[in-house]
Every structure is written in C-alpha cells, then in structure tokens.
C-alpha positions in Angstrom: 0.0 0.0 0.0 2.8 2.5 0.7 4.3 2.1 -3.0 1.0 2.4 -4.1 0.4 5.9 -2.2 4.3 7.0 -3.3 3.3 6.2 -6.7 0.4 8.5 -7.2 2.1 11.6 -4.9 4.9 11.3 -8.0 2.2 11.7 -10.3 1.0 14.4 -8.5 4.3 15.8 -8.3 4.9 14.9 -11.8 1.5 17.1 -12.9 2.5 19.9 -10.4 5.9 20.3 -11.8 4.2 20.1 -15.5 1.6 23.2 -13.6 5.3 25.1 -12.1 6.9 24.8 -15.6 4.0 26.1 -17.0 3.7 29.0 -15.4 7.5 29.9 -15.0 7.2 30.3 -19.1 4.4 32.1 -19.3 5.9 34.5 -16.7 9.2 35.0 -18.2 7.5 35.6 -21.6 5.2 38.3 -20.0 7.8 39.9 -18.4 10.0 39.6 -21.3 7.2 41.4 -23.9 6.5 44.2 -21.1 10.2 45.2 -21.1 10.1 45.0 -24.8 13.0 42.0 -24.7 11.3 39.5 -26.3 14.2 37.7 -28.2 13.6 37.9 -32.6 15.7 35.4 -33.1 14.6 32.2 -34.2 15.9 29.1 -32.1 17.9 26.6 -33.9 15.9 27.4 -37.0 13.2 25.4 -35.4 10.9 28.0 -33.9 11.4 31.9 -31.8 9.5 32.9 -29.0 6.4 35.8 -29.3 3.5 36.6 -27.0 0.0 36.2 -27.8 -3.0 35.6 -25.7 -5.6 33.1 -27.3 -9.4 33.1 -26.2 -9.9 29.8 -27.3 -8.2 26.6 -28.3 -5.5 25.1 -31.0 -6.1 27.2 -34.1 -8.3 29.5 -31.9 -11.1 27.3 -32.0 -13.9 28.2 -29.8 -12.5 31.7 -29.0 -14.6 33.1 -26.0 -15.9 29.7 -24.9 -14.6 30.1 -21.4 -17.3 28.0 -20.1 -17.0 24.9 -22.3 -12.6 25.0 -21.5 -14.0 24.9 -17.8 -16.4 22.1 -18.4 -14.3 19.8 -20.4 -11.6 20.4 -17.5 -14.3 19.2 -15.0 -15.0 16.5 -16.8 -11.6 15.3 -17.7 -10.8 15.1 -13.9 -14.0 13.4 -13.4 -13.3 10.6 -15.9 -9.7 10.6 -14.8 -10.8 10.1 -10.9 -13.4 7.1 -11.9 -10.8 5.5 -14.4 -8.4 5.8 -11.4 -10.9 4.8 -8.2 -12.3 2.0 -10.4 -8.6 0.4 -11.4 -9.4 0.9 -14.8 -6.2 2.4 -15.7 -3.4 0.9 -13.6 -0.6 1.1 -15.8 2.5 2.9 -14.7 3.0 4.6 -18.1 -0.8 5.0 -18.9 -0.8 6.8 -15.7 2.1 9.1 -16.0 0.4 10.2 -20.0 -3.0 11.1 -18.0 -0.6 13.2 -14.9 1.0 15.1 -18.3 -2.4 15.7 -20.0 -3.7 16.9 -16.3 -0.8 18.9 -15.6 -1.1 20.8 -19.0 -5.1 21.2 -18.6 -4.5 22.7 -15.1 -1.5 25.2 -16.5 -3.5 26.3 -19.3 -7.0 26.3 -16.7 -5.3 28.8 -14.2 -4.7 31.1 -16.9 -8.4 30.9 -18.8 -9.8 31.4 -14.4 -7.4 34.4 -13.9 -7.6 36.5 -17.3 -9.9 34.8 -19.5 -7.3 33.8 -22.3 -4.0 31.1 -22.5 -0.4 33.1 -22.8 1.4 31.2 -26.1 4.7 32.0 -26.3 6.1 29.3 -29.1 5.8 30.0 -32.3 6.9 26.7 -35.3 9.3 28.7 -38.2 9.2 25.6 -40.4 5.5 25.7 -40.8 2.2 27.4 -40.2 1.0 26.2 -37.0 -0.4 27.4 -34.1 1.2 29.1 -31.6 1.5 27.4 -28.4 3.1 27.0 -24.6 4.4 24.6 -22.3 1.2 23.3 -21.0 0.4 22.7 -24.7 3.0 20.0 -25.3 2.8 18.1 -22.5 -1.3 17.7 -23.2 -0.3 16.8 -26.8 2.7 14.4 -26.1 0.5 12.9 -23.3 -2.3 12.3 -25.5 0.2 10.7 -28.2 1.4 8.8 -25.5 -1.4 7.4 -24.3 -3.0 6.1 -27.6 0.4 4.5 -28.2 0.6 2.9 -24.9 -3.2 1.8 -25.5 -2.5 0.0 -28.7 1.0 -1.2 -27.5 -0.9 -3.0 -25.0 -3.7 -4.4 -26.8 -1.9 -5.1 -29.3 0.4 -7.6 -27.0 -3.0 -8.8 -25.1 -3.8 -12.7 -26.2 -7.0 -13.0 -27.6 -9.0 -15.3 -25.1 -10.7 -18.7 -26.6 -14.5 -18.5 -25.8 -15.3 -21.9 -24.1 -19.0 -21.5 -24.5 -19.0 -21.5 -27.9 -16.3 -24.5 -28.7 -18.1 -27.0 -30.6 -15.0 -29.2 -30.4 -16.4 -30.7 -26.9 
C-alpha cells in the first residue's frame, strides 16, 4: 500500500511540476514582452519565441468559450478520478500520460480562471501552426502517449478462446 500511495504523490508531483513549468514560461514571456526583450531570433531554426493571448483553443477554435474550457476540464478530472478509483487504468505509463495531459489542462486552466485567455509563447518557423506554450505539449505528447501505450498493450493482449462456444467438446 505504501508504494502504491508514493506512486500516485509522484504523479501528482509529476503534474505539479508540468503546472510550475507552466507558469514559470508564461511569466518569463510576459515579463519579457512588457520590457520589450522578447528575443527575434529564431531558435535553432526550429521556432522563436512571441506573445499572444488566445481566447480559445488550438487554431483559436472556440475563441470566448470560457465556459465549455471549464467544463471539459471538469469532466476530464472526473473521468480521470473514476478510471483511477475504479482500477481501470493501472498502468504505470498509462498513468504518468493522464498526470502530463492533467498537468497541461490545469497550467493552461489557471490562466483561462485568472484572465480569460492562455499566454502562447512558441511559435513553429518551419510551418504554419499554431502558436502554443508549455502546458500545450505536455497535453499533446501525453495524449500521443497514451494512444500509443493503448495499442501497444492491446496489441500484446492474447485473444482469449470462448469456451461456450467451442463446438470441439
């Protein structure tokens, strides 16, 4: 029972580091735009750094939908406490994906609550995409993570022989 209980306070650790992270970004990056030192520069040619505040979702999608952002957050944590309480998800890795999506979702959550819009700061120079923060990735890689743990594991899952149907005797 102990490892059990140290293994879930480092997934809450894990998700309130992904949260500090988060916010240490986003703070830098405001601070960084107020002073007018936002660096121009792009970053190993990969992508540069720029402030925007976004109202909505990836690719702005539901801009000003403050209320659906809180109810999908509600419910993830909802579904996440029954999959949890219920042993439905009791894989190590599967659970560390679900702290990084969490983690993410509160990050980008406490800035929706506090000023109505998500600080991006991360901006892709080899193609148009949208602009994005921390929190961002670790939802996304989380999310990736998880479906490929899913199949991983069902895919290495032996199909079980129904007995009730063998016709063999």
């Amino acid at each position: 029972m102990k490892q059990k209980a140290f293994f879930y306070s480092l997934l809450a650790v894990f998700a309130a580091a992904i949260v500090a992270l988060d916010r240490w970004t986003k703070q830098l990056i405001l601070a960084a735009d107020a002073a007018g030192k936002l660096p121009s520069k792009s970053i190993l040619g990969i992508f540069h750094l720029t402030h925007t505040e976004n109202t909505g979702g990836a690719w702005s999608l539901f801009q000003g939908q403050l209320w659906l952002f809180i109810l999908v957050m509600v419910l993830f944590v909802a579904v996440l406490a029954v999959l949890i309480w219920k042993k439905i998800i009791t894989r190590p890795t599967e659970l560390f994906c679900l702290a990084a999506i969490l983690g993410g979702g509160i990050g980008n959550m406490i800035d929706r609550l506090a000023s109505g819009s998500v600080t991006d700061m991360i901006c892709f120079d080899f193609v148009d995409f949208p602009i994005f923060n921390v929190a961002d990735i670790f939802i996304t890689v989380g999310c990736a993570a998880l479906v490929l743990c899913v199949l991983i594991s069902d895919g290495k899952k032996k199909p079980r022989k129904d007995t009730a149907n063998d016709t063999d005797g």
